[in-house]
C-alpha positions as CSV (number, residue, x, y, z in Angstrom):
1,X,22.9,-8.2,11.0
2,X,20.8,-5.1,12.3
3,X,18.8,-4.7,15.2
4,X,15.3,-2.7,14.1
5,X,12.3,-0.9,15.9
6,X,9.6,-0.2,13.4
7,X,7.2,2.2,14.9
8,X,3.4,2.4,13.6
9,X,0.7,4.4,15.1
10,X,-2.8,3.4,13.1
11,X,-5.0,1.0,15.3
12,X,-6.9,0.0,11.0
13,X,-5.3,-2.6,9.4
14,X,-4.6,-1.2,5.5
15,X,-2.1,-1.8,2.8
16,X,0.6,0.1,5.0
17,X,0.4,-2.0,7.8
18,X,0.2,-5.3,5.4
19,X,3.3,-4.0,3.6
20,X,5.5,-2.9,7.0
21,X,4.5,-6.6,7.7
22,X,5.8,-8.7,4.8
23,X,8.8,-5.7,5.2
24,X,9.4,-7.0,8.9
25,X,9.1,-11.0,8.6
26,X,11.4,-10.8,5.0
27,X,14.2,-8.6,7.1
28,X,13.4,-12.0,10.1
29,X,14.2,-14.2,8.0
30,X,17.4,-12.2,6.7
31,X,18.5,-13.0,10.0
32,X,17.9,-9.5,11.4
33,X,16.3,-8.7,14.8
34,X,13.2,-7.2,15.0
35,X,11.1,-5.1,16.8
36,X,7.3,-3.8,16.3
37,X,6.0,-0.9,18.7
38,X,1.9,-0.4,17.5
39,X,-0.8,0.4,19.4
40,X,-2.4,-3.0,21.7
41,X,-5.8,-4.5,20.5
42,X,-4.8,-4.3,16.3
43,X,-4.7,-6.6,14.1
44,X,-1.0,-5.6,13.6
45,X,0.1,-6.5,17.0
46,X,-1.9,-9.7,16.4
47,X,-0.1,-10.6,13.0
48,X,3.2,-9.4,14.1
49,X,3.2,-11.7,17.2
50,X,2.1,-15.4,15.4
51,X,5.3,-14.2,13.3
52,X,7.1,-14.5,16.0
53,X,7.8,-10.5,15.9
54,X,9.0,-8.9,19.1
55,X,5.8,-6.4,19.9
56,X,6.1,-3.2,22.5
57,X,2.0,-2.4,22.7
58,X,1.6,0.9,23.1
59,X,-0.5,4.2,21.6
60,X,0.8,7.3,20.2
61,X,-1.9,9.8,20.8
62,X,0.3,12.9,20.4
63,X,2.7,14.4,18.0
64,X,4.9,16.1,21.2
65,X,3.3,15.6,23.8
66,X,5.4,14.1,26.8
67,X,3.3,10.7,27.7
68,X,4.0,9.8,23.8
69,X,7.8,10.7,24.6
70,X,8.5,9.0,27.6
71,X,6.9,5.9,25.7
72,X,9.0,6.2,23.3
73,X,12.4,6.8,25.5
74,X,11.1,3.3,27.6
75,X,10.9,1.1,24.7
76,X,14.3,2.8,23.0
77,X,16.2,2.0,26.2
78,X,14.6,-1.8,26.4
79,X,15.5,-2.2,22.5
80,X,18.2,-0.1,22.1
81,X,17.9,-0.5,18.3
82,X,20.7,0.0,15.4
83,X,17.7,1.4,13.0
84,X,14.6,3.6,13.9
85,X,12.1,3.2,11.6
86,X,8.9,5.1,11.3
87,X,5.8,3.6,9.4
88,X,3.3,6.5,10.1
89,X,3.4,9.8,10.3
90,X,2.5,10.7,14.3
91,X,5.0,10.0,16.6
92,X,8.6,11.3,14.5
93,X,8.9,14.3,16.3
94,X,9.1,12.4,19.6
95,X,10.6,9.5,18.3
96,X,13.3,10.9,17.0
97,X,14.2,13.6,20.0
98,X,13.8,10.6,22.6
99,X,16.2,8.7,20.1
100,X,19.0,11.2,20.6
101,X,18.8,10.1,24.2
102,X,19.3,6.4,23.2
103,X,22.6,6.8,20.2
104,X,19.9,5.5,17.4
105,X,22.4,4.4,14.6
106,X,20.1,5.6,11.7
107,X,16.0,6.8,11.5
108,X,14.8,6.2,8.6
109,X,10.9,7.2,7.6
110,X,8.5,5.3,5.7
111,X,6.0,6.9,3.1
112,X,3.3,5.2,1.4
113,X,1.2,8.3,0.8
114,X,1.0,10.5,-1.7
115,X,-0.5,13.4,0.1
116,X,1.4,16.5,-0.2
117,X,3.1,17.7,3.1
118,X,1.8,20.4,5.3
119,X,3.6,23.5,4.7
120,X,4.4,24.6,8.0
121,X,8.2,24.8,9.9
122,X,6.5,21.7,12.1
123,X,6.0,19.2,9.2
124,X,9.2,20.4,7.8
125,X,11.0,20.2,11.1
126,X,9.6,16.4,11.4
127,X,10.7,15.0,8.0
128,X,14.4,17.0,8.4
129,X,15.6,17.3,11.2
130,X,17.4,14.1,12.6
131,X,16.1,12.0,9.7
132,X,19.1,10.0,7.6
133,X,16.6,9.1,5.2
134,X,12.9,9.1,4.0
135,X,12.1,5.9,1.8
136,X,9.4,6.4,-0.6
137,X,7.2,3.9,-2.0
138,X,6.9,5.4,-5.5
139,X,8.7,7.9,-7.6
140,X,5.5,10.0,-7.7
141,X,5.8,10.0,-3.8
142,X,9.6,11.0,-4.1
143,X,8.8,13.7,-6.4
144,X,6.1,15.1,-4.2
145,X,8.3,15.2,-1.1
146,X,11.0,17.1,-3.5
147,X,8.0,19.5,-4.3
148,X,6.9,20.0,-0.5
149,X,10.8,21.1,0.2
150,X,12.2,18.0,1.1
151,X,16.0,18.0,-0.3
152,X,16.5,15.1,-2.6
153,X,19.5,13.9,-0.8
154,X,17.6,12.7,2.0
155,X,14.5,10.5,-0.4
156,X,15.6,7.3,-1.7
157,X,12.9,5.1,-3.7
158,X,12.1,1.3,-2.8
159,X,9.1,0.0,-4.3
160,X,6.4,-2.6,-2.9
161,X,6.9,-6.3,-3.0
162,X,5.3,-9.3,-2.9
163,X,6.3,-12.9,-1.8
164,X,4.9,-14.8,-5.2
165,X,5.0,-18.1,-3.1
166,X,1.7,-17.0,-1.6
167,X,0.1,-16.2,-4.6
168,X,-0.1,-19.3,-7.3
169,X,0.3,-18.7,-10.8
170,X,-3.5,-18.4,-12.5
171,X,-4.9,-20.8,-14.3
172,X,-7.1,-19.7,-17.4
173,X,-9.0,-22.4,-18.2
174,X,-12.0,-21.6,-17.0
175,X,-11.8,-17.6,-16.6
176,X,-13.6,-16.0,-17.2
177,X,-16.6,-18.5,-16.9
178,X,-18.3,-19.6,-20.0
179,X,-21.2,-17.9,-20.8
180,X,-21.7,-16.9,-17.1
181,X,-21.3,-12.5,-15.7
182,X,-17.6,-11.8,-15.2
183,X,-16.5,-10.4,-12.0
184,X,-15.0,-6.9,-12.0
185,X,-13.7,-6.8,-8.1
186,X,-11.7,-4.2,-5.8
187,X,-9.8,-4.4,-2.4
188,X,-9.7,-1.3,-0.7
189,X,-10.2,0.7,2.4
190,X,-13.5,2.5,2.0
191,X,-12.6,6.0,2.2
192,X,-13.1,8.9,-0.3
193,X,-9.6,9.1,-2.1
194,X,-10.5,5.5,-3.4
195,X,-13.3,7.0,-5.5
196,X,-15.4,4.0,-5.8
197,X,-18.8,5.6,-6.0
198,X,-17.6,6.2,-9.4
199,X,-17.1,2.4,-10.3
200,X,-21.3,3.0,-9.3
201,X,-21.5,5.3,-11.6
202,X,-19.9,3.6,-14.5
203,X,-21.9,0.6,-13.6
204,X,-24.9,2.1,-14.1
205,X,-23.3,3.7,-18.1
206,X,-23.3,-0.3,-18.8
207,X,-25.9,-1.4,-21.5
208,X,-27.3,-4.9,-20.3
209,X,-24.8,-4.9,-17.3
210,X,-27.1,-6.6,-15.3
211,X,-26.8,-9.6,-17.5
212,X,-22.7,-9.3,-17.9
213,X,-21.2,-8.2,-15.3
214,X,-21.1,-8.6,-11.4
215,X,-19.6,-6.1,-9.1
216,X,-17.6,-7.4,-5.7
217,X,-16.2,-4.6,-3.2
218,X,-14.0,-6.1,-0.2
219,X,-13.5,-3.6,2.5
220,X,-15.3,-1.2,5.0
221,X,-14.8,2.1,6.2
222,X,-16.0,5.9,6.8
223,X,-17.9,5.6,2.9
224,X,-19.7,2.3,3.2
225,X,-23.0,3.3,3.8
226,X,-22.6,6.2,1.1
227,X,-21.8,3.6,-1.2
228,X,-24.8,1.3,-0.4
229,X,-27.2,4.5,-0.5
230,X,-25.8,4.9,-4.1
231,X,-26.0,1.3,-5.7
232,X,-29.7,1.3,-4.4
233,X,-30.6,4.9,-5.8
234,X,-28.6,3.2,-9.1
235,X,-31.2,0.6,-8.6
236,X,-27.9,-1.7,-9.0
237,X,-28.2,-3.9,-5.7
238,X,-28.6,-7.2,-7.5
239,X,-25.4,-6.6,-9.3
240,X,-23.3,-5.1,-6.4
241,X,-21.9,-7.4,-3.2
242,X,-20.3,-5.6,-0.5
243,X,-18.1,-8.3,1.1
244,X,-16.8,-6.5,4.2
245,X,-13.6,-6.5,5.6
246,X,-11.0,-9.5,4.9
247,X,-7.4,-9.8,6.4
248,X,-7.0,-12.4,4.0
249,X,-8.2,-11.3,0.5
250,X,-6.9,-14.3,-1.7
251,X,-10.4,-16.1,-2.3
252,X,-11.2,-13.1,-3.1
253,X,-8.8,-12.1,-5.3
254,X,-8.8,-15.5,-7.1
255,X,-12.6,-14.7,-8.0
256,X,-12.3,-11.5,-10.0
257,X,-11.5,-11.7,-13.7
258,X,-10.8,-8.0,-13.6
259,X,-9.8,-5.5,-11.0
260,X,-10.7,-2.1,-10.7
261,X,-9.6,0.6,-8.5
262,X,-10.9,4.6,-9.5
263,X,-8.9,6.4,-7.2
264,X,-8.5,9.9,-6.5
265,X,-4.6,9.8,-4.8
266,X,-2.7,6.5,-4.7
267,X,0.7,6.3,-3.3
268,X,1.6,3.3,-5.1
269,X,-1.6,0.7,-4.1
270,X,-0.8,-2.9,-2.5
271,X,-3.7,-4.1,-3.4
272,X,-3.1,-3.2,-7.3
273,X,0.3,-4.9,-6.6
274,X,-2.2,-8.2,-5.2
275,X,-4.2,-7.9,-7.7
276,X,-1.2,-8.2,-10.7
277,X,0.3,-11.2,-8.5
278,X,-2.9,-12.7,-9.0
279,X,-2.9,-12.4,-12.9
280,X,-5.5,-10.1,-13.0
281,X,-6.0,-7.5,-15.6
282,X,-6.1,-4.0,-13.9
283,X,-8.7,-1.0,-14.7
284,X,-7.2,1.9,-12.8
285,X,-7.2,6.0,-12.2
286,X,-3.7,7.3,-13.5
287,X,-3.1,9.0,-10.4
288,X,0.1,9.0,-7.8
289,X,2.2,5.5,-8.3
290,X,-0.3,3.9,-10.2
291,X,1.0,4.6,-13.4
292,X,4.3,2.9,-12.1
293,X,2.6,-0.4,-11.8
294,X,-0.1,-0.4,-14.5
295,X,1.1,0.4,-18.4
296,X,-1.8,1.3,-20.4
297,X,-2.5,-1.5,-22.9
298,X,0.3,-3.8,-21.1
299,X,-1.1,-5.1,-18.2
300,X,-4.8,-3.1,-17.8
301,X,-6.2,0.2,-18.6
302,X,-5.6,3.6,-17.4
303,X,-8.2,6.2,-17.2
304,X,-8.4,9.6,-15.9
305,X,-9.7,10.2,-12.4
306,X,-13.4,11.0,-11.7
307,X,-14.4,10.1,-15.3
308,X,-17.6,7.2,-14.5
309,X,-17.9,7.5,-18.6
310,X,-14.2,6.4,-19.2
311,X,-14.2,4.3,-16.6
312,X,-17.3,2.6,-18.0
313,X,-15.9,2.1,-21.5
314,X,-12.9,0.7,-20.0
315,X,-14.7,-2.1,-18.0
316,X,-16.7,-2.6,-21.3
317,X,-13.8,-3.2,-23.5
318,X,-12.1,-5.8,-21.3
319,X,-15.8,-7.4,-20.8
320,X,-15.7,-8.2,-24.6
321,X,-12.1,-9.1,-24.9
322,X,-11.8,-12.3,-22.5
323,X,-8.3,-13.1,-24.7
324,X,-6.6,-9.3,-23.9
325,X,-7.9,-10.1,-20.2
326,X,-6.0,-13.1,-20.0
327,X,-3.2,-11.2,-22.0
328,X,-2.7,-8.5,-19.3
329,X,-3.1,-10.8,-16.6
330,X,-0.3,-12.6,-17.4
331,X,1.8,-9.7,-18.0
332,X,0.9,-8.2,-14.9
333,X,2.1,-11.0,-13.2
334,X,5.4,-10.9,-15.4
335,X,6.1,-7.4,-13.9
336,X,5.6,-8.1,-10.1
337,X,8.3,-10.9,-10.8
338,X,10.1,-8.4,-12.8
339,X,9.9,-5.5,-10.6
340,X,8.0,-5.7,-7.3
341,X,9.2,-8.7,-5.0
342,X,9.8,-9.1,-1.1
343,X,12.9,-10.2,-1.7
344,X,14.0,-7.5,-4.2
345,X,12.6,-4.9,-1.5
346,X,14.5,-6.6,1.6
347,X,17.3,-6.8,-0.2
348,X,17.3,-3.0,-0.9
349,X,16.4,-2.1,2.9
350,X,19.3,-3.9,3.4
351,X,21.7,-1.9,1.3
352,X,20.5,1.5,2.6
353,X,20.7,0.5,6.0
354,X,24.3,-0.3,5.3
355,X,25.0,2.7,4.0
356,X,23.3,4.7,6.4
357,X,24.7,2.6,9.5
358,X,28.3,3.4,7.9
359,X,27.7,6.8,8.0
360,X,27.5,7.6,4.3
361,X,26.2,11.5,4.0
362,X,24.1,10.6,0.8
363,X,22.1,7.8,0.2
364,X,21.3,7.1,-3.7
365,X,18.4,8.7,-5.0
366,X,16.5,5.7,-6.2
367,X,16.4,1.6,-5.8
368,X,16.4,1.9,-9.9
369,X,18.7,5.2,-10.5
C-alpha cells in the first residue's frame, strides 16, 4: 500500500476536481492512504473531507514564489508521502523542488487538458524536470504533450472512469415521452472552449423547435450572461432553461433524452463520460478526447466544431429517430463498462505507481498499448 498527496490548486469545482475525487476515494478504498492539499473554502475540501480524505487547506497563489514553497515543504514534512501527485498545473515548480527536500518516492502529473503547452524553458522545465511521469487523460492529450516537446517516455495514458453503482441502468419505457418535446441537455462549466452559444445557434436552424424540442444547460461561469443575451436576441427563451450550478447532476442527467456538448477543446470530457453512463445518446464536437469516447453512429453523433448548421441537423436527426436514440444510449453505456471504469482506472494508478516506486526508468506508453 502507498501513501499519496494529491495537490490541486483551483478554488471551482469542474470535471477535474470531480475526477481527482472518485481517483482519491477508489485508491481509499484500495486500502491506500491519502492525502488532499486544495485551497480552504471549496467545494473540494468540502467533498474530500465527508470522504473521510485527509485535507491540508491551503492556497497556491504562485508558481515560485517562496510563501507557495514553504507551504508546500510544511505539508511534505507532516505527510511525508511515497507519491506526489499534481492535479493542476500552478504549484509543480515548487512542489517538486520542496519535494527533493522531503525523498518524494515518485511525482507524478495529472493532465486533463488539452491545451497545448507554453513554449518557453519554464513550462518545459516544470513538466521535465523531476517528473517520473505525466498521466494523460486521453491519447489526444498524450499526443499533444509529445508535440509541445515532452519525450514520450515520460506520458503514460489512463482514461476517465466512472463507478456504474452510482448511476442505474436506464429504463426506456417512457423516453422519450410520448408525444411530449424531448430534452436535449448539457453539463458543463460555462466558459468559451465549451462553445455552447452554438447549441443557440443551431436551435434557432430548427423548424418548429419550439414545439419539439426543449433545451436544459446545467452550469455557470464567465459566459452565462453571454449566453442569456443570446437565447433572448434568438427570441428562444421559452425553449431554453439555464439551471445553474449542480454538484450533483444525476436528476439532471436522468431528464435529457439526448446530450449535447459543441466544444471548441476537450481533453476527454467527464461529463460526456456521465452522460454515456446514463444511457444517453451523445451529440458532440470531434475535438481533443472526444472522439475517444463518442463513435460516430455507435453511440451519438460527431460533428465538426463551430458548425450551428451541422450541429442543428444532428439534433434534428436524433429528434426523429427515438429508436437510434435508445440504440446509442445503450451502447454508450456498453462502452463506459467496456472501457471507462473507476475501478479499471485505480487499478492502473496502481500499476504505474508500482513501477515507478520500484524505480523502473520507463513507464509504458499507454494503459491500452
Amino acid at each position: 500500500m502507498f501513501s499519496f498527496l494529491f495537490i490541486d490548486t483551483e478554488r471551482v469545482w469542474r470535471g477535474g476536481q470531480d475526477q481527482l475525487l472518485s481517483l482519491l476515494t477508489g485508491l481509499q478504498r484500495h486500502g491506500h492512504t491519502m492525502h488532499l492539499m486544495c485551497p480552504p473554502h471549496t467545494m473540494l475540501e468540502a467533498r474530500a473531507r465527508e470522504m473521510n480524505i485527509s485535507v491540508h487547506p491551503a492556497a497556491i497563489r504562485s508558481e515560485v514564489g517562496p510563501i507557495s514553497f514553504f507551504r508546500l515543504l510544511s505539508i511534505l514534512r507532516k505527510v511525508r508521502p511515497q507519491v506526489l501527485a499534481f492535479n493542476t498545473p500552478r504549484g509543480i515548480l515548487a512542489g517538486t523542488l520542496a519535494s527533493r527536500l522531503v525523498s518524494t518516492g515518485a511525482r507524478i502529473i495529472f493532465r486533463r487538458v488539452n491545451f497545448p503547452l507554453r513554449k518557453t524553458v519554464f513550462t518545459r522545465l516544470k513538466y521535465t524536470w523531476g517528473i517520473d511521469c505525466i498521466v494523460a487523460i486521453s491519447e489526444s492529450i498524450r499526443l499533444q504533450l509529445q508535440f509541445c516537446g515532452i519525450p514520450e517516455s515520460k506520458i503514460k495514458t489512463i482514461y476517465e472512469g466512472m463507478d456504474l453503482s452510482l448511476y442505474p441502468k436506464r429504463s426506456f419505457q417512457s423516453s422519450p415521452p410520448g408525444g411530449g418535446p424531448i430534452v436535449v441537455g448539457t453539463v458543463a462549466h460555462l466558459s468559451h472552449e465549451k462553445g455552447l452559444s452554438y447549441l443557440v445557434e443551431a436551435a434557432f436552424l430548427i423548424p418548429e423547435v419550439r414545439k419539439r424540442v426543449r433545451f436544459v444547460i446545467v452550469g455557470e461561469g464567465e459566459c452565462l450572461q453571454e449566453l442569456k443575451e443570446l437565447v433572448k436576441q434568438r427570441g428562444l427563451e421559452d425553449i431554453f432553461h439555464f439551471a445553474g450550478f449542480h454538484s450533483d447532476t444525476s436528476p439532471y442527467m436522468r431528464s435529457f433524452d439526448i446530450f449535447a456538448l459543441p466544444s471548441l477543446s476537450e481533453g476527454l470530457s467527464s461529463a460526456i463520460l456521465e452522460a454515456m453512463a446514463n444511457s444517453l445518446p451523445i451529440i458532440a464536437t470531434e475535438v481533443g478526447g472526444i472522439p475517444e469516447l463518442v463513435k460516430h453512429r455507435d453511440n451519438g453523433l460527431l460533428v465538426a466544431p463551430e458548425d450551428p448548421s451541422a450541429l442543428a441537423l444532428a439534433i434534428r436527426q436524433l429528434v426523429e429517430n427515438p429508436e437510434e436514440c435508445r440504440r446509442m444510449g445503450i451502447r454508450g453505456r456498453e462502452r463506459v463498462e467496456e472501457q471507462f471504469t473507476l475501478e479499471r482506472k485505480i487499478r492502473e494508478t496502481e500499476q504505474l505507481c508500482s513501477v515507478l516506486l520500484k524505480g523502473a526508468v520507463h513507464p509504458s506508453r499507454s494503459a491500452y498499448a
